[in-house]
N, C-alpha and C positions, 0 to 999 in steps of 0.2 A: 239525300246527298251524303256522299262516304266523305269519312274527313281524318287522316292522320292523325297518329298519338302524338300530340302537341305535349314536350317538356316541363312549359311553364305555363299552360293554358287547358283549362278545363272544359269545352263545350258543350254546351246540352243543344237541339232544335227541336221546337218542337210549335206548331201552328203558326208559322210563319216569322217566330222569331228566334234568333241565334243568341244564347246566354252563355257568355264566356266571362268565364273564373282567373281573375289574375295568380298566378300560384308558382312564386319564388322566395321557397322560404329561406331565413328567419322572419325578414322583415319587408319583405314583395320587391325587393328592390329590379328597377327597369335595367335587364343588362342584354349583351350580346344577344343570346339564344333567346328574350322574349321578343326584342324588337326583330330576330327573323324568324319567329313562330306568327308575331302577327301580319308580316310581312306576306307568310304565305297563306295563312287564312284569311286575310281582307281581302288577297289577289283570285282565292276561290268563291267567297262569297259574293265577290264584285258580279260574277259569271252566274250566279244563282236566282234566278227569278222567284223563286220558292221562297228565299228570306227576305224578309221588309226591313224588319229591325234589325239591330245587332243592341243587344244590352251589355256593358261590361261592369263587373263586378268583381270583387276580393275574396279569395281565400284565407283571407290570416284576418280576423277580429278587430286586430288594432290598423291596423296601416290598408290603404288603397293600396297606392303604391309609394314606397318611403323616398325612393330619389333616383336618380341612373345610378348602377351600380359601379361602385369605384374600380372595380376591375375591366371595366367597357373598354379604357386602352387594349388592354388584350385579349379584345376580342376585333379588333378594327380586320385581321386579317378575315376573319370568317366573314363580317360586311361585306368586305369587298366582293364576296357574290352578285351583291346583289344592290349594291353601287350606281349599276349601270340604269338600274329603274329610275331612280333622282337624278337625272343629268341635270338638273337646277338649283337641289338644295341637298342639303348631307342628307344622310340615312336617318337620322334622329331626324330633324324636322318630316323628313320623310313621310317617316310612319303620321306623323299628325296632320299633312295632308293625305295622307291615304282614308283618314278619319273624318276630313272635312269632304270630301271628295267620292266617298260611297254613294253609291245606288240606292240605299239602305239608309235610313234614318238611324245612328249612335247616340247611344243613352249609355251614359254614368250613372250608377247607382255607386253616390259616396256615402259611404257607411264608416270612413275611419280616417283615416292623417295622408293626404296627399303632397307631398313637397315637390319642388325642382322640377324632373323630369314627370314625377305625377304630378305635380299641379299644370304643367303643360299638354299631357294627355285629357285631361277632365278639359281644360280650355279647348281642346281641338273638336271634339267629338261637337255633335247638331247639338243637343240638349245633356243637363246634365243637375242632376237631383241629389240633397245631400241631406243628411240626419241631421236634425237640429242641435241633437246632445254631443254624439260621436264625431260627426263631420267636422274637418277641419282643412286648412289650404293657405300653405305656403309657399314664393319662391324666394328660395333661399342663397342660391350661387351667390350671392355678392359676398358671403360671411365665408366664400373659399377666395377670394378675389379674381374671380370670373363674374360673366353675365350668364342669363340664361343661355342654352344655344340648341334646342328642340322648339324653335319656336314661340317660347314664353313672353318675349319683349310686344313679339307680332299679333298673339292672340291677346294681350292682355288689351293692348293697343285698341284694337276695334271692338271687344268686349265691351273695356271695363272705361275707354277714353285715357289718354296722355295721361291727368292728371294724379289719376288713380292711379294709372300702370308704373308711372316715375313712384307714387309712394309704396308699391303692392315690391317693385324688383328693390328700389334702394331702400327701404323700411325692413325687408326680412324678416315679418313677423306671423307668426300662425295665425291665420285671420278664424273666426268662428264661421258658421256658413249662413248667419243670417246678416254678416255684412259683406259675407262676399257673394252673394242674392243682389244685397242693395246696390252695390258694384257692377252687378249683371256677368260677373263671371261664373257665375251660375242659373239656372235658370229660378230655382226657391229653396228653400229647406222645408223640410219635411219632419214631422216629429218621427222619434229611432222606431218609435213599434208601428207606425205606419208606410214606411217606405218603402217596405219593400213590396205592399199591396197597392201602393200608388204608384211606381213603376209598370208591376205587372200589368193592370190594367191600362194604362197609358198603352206601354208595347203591345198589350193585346189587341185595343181600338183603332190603334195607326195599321196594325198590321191585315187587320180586318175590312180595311178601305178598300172600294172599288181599284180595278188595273189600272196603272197612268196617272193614279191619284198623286200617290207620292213622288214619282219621276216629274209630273208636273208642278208641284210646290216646290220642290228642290231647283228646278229650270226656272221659274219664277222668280225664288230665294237663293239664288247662286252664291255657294262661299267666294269672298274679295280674293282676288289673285294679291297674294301677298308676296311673292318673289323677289322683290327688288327690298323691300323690306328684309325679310332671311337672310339674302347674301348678306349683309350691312351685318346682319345679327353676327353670321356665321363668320366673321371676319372679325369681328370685334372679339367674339367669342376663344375663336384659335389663337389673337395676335396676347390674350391677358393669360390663357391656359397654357402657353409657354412659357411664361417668367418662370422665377424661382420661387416667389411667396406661394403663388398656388400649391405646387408639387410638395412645400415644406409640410403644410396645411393640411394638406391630403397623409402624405405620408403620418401625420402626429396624429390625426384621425384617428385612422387606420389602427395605430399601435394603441388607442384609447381603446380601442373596440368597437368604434364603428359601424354600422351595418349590425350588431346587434340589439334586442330590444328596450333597454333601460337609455342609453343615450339616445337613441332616434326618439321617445318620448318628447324631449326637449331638447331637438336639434340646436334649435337657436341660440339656448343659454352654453351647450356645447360646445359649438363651432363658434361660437363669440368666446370663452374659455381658452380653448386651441388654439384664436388668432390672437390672442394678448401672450400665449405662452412661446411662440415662434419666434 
């Protein structure tokens, strides 16, 4: 299968599985140009009988993916492309049913610090595997005052149960990944020097399954139609990202340096920092 030079995505195929490399540097952040790179490659591999898996995985050491990136408002005109595919929920949740909703079994390999909109991507995907040492997963929107609004409220929901997801969105804390295993927003942790050899062989033995195999687990194990759910999110989402605390919050971010690697280390103590100084 021929596949365009994706921006922010690195693809390799090869034996029936598709290994894509998240790669927006400094610090991976989810912006405009990855959510329509993966837009167009989940829409090509949907059509691909040839891949089973899809595995996603990081280019940059520290961070999976560090959060949507701040500059995504300017990128809503270029979205609107492609708009018209989500007639039910934005483009950001979008992509994470495009994740639950593959032909193709999606695997996370978390090797480093997902927040926000990465910790909603790792939630959406079938299965999702993270280093015991390096792994880490937070959602953190509440410490901009907004919610999640890529689906985070909805996946934690049926994941991880009410309870957890009320302390996982209004706690804002970097969870380790062997409690967010116990949680079941993941599927386990993995020690760091083994992961990446327990993935491959995972992807390799799914991919290696008789035809219909997995088309039929997946018919079996259908992802919950969460719709009604999303709007609720995505309304709550839009009606708090229009105040004025958020946009202060962002903007004072921003001017800290934001998006670079010394403060996304410790978002939380950051953005807790930034909201006391607003």
């Amino acid at each position: 299968m021929h596949l365009p030079d994706y921006s922010s995505l690195r693809v390799r195929l090869a034996g029936g599985v598709a290994t894509v490399a998240l790669d927006h540097p400094p610090v991976n952040t989810l912006d405009g140009q990855m959510m329509l790179d993966l837009h167009d490659l989940l829409g090509r591999l949907r059509a691909d009988d040839t891949t089973r898996v899809i595995v996603f995985e990081s280019a940059h050491d520290e961070f999976f993916l560090a959060h949507v990136d701040f500059g995504i408002f300017d990128s809503y005109p270029a979205l609107e492309a492609v708009k018209k595919d989500y007639p039910h929920v934005n483009v950001h949740q979008g992509i994470g049913e495009l994740l639950r909703s593959q032909p193709q079994i999606t695997i996370v390999k978390l090797a480093g610090i997902a927040r926000a909109g990465g910790a909603e991507f790792v939630a959406a995907a079938d299965m999702a595997f993270a280093g015991a040492e390096r792994g880490k997963i937070a959602q953190s929107e509440v410490l901009l005052g907004i919610i999640p609004g890529g689906g985070g409220t909805q996946f934690l929901l049926e994941k991880a149960g009410r309870n957890r997801a009320l302390e996982v969105v209004l706690g804002a804390d970097l969870l380790d990944t062997e409690t967010a295993a116990l949680y079941g927003w993941i599927n386990r942790a993995v020690p760091d020097a083994e992961l990446d050899a327990f993935v491959t062989r995972l992807a390799s033995n799914i991919a290696a399954l008789d035809p219909g195999v997995i088309e039929g687990v997946k018919r079996a194990l259908p992802a919950v139609d969460l719709t009604r759910g999303l709007n609720v999110e995505h309304d709550e989402w839009n009606r708090l990202v229009s105040g004025d605390a958020p946009a202060k919050k962002m903007k004072l971010a921003m001017e800290r340096d934001l998006q670079t690697t010394e403060p996304e280390r410790d978002l939380e103590g950051f953005l807790r920092q930034v909201a006391a100084d607003v």
